[in-house]
C-alpha positions as CSV (number, residue, x, y, z in Angstrom):
1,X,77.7,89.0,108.1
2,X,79.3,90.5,111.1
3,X,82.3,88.8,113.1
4,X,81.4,86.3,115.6
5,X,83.5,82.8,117.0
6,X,83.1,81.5,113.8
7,X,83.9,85.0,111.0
8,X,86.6,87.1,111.3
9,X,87.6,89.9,109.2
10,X,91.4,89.3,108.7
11,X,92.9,92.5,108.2
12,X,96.1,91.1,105.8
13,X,93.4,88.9,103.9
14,X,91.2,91.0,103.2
15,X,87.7,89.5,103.6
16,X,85.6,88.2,105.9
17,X,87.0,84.6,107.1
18,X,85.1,81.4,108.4
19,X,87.9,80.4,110.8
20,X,87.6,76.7,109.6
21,X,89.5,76.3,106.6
22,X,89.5,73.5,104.4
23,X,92.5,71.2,103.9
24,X,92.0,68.1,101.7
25,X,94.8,65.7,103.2
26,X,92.7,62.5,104.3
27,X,90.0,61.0,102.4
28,X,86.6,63.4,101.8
29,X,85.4,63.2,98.4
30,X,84.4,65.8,95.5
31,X,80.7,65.8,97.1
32,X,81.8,66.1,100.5
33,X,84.5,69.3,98.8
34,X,81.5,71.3,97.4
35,X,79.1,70.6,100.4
36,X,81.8,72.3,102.4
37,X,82.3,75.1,99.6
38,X,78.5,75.3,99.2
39,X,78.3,76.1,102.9
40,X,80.1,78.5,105.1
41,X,84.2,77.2,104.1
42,X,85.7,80.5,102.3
43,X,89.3,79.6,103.2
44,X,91.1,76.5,101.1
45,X,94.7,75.3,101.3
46,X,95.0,74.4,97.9
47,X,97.5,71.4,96.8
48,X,97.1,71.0,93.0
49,X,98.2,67.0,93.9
50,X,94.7,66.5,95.2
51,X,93.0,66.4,91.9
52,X,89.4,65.8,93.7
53,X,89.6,69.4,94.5
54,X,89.8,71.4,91.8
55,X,86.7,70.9,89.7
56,X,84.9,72.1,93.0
57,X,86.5,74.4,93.6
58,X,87.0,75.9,90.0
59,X,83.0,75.8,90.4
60,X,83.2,77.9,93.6
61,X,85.4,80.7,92.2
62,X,83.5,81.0,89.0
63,X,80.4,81.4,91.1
64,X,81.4,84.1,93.7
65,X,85.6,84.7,93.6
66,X,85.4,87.5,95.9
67,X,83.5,85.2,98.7
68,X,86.7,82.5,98.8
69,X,90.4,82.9,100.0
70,X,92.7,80.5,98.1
71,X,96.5,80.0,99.4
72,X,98.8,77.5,97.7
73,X,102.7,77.7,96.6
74,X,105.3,75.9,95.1
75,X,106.2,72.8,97.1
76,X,109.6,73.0,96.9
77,X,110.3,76.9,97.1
78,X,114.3,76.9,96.7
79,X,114.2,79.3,93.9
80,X,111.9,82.0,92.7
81,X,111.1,80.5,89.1
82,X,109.6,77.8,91.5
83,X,107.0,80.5,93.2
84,X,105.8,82.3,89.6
85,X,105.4,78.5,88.0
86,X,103.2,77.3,91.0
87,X,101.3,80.7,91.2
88,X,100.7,80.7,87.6
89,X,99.7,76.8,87.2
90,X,97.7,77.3,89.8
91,X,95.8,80.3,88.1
92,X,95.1,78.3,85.0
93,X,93.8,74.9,86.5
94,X,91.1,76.7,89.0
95,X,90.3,79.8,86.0
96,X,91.1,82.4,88.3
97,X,92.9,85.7,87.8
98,X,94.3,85.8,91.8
99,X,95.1,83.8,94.5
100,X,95.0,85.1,97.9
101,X,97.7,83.6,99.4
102,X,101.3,82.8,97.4
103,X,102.8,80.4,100.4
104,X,106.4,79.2,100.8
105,X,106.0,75.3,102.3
106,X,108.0,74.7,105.6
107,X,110.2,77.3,105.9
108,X,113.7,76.4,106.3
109,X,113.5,72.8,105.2
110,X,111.3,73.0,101.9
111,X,112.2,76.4,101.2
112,X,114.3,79.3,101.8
113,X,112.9,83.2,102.6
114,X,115.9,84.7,100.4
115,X,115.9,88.2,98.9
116,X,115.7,87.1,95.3
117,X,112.3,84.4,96.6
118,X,110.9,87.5,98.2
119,X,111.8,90.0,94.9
120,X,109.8,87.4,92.8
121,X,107.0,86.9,95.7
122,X,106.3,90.7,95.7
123,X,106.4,91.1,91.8
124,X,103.6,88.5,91.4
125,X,102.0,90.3,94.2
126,X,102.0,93.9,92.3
127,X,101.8,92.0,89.1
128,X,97.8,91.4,90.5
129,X,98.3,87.7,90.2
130,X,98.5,87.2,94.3
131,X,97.4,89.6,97.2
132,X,99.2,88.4,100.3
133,X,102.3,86.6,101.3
134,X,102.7,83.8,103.7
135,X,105.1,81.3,104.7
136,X,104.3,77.9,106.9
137,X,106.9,77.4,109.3
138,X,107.9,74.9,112.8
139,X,110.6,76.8,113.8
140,X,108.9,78.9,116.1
141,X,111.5,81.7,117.3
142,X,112.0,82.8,113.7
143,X,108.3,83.0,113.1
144,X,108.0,85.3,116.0
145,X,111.0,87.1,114.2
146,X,108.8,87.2,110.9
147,X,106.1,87.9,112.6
148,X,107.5,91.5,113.5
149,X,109.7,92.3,110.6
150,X,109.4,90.5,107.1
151,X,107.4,90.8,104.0
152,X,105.2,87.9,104.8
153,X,101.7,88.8,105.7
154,X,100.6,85.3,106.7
155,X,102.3,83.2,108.7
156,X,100.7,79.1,108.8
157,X,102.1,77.7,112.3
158,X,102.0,74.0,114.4
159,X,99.6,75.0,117.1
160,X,97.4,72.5,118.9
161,X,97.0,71.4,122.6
162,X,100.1,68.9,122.9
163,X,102.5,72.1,120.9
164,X,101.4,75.1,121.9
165,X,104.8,76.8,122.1
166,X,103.5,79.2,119.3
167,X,101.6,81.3,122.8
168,X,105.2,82.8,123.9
169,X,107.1,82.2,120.9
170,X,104.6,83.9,118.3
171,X,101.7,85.2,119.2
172,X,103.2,87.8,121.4
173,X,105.5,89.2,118.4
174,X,102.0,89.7,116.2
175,X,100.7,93.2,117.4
176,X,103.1,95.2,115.2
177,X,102.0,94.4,112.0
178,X,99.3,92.0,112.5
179,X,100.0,89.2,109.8
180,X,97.2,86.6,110.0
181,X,97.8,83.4,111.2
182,X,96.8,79.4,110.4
183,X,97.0,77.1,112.3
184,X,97.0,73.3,111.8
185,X,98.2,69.9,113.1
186,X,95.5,70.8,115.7
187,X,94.6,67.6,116.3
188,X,98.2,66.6,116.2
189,X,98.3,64.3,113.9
190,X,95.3,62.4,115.3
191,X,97.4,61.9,118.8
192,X,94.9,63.8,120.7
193,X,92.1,61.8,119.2
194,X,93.1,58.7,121.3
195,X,93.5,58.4,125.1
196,X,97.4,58.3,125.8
197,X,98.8,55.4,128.1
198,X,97.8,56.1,131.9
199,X,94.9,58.9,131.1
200,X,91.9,58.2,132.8
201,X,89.6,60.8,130.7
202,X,88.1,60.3,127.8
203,X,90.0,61.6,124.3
204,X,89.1,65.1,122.6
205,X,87.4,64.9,119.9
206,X,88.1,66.8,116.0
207,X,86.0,69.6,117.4
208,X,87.8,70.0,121.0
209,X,91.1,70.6,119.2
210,X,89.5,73.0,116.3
211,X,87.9,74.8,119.3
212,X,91.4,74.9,122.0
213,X,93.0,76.5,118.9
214,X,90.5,78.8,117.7
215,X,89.8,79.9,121.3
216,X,93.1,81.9,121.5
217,X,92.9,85.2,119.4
218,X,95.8,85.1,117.7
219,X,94.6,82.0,116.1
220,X,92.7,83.7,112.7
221,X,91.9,80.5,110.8
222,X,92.6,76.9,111.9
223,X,93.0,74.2,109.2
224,X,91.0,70.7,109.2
225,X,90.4,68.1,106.9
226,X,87.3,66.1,107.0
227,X,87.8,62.1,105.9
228,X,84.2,62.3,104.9
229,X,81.2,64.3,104.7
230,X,79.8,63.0,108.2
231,X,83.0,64.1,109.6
232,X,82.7,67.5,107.8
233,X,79.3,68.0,109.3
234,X,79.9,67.2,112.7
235,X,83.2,69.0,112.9
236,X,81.0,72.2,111.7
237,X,78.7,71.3,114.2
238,X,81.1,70.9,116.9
239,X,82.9,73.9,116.5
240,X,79.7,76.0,116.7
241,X,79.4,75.3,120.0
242,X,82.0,78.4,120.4
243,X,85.5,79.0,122.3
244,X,86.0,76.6,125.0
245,X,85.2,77.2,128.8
246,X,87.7,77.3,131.1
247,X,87.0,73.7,132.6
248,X,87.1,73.0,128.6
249,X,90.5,74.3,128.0
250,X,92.1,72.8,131.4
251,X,91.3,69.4,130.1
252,X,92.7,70.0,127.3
253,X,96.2,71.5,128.0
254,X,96.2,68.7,130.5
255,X,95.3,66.0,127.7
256,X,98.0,67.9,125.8
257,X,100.7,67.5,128.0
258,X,99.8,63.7,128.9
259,X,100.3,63.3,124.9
260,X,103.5,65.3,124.6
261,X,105.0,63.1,127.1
């Protein structure tokens, strides 16, 4: 399948990338999980807490593990022990012999980019047992930093119409060494969702927000999370429609702002 809107062949991935990628945070069950695996979703963000997604998704790898792209980490990544025991967990409860992306959670507050974190990160990389290196992060000037020089080759930032600092503070350090990026909170935290007080348009829907943040380039995947298969569906649907016009994206940077506050 070539690239279009919706596939993009991330460079520091790997493989070829349906830009919606699958985060199970609100309520969508196992059967709504494997519709979404059974259909175009290659990319998961893979908590081990949410138990309802590992038996689909163990299913998926064993079927085709070159088609899916599978980033998870340790959620507190203080220490490197704490990388190697969530990488390694994480291999034996989905069957696997890889994951694609070994992530450090929120940079800074849940864990700590140190030399002996990174050591470890890169030994479990050469060891075969992960291919790439990310990091999600709010603090937006460092990314950028990161974003030019580190070993990270994925960085997972806040991006969505009411935030979307990340276009002078990020996405214009990327073009050195290219390091994929996720976004999510696109529909920030569901604010964008509901009219704010004194807005005379109507909301944005799931699929306006997926679509403002996969509209910019620099945006390689954006994350969302279905509360049900209906939702799943019509976000897929939705998003299909392709990047937003430019009518499209003033109302929603406008909608954005009026949010912010």
């Amino acid at each position: 399948m070539a690239e279009d809107f919706l596939h993009r062949q991330v460079s520091s991935l790997g493989k070829l990338t349906f830009r919606l990628g699958l985060a199970v945070t609100h309520g969508i069950d196992g059967a709504g999980i494997r519709e979404a695996l059974d259909g175009e979703v290659n990319y998961v963000f893979f908590n081990p807490t949410a138990r309802k997604l590992v038996t689909p998704l163990r299913d998926a790898l064993r079927r085709d593990r070159e088609r899916y792209l599978v980033a998870t980490g340790p959620t507190f990544g203080w220490l490197p022990g704490s990388a190697r025991r969530r990488v390694e967990s994480a291999l034996r409860m989905l069957g696997t012999d890889y994951l694609d992306v070994l992530q450090l959670y929120w940079l800074g507050k849940m864990s700590a980019l140190t030399e002996a974190i990174v050591e470890e990160m890169l030994r479990l990389r050469e060891e075969g047992k992960v291919r790439a290196l990310g990091a999600s992060i709010h603090d937006r000037v460092r990314a950028g930093r990161l974003a030019e020089d580190s070993a990270l080759d994925l960085l997972m930032i806040r991006y969505n119409a009411a935030h979307p600092g990340a276009e002078t503070d990020v996405f214009p350090h990327l073009s050195r060494r290219k390091p994929a990026v996720i976004a999510y909170t696109a529909t920030c935290w569901r604010r964008l969702l509901r009219a704010p007080r004194g807005w005379t348009g109507s909301a944005a829907t799931a699929g306006d927000c997926y679509r403002f943040c996969l509209t910019n380039p620099s945006v390689d995947v954006v994350l969302f999370s279905p509360a049900d298969s209906r939702e799943l569906r019509q976000d897929l649907v939705e998003v299909a429609r392709g990047p937003l016009s430019d009518g499209e994206m003033s109302r929603m940077r406008e909608l954005g702002r009026a949010v912010h506050g």
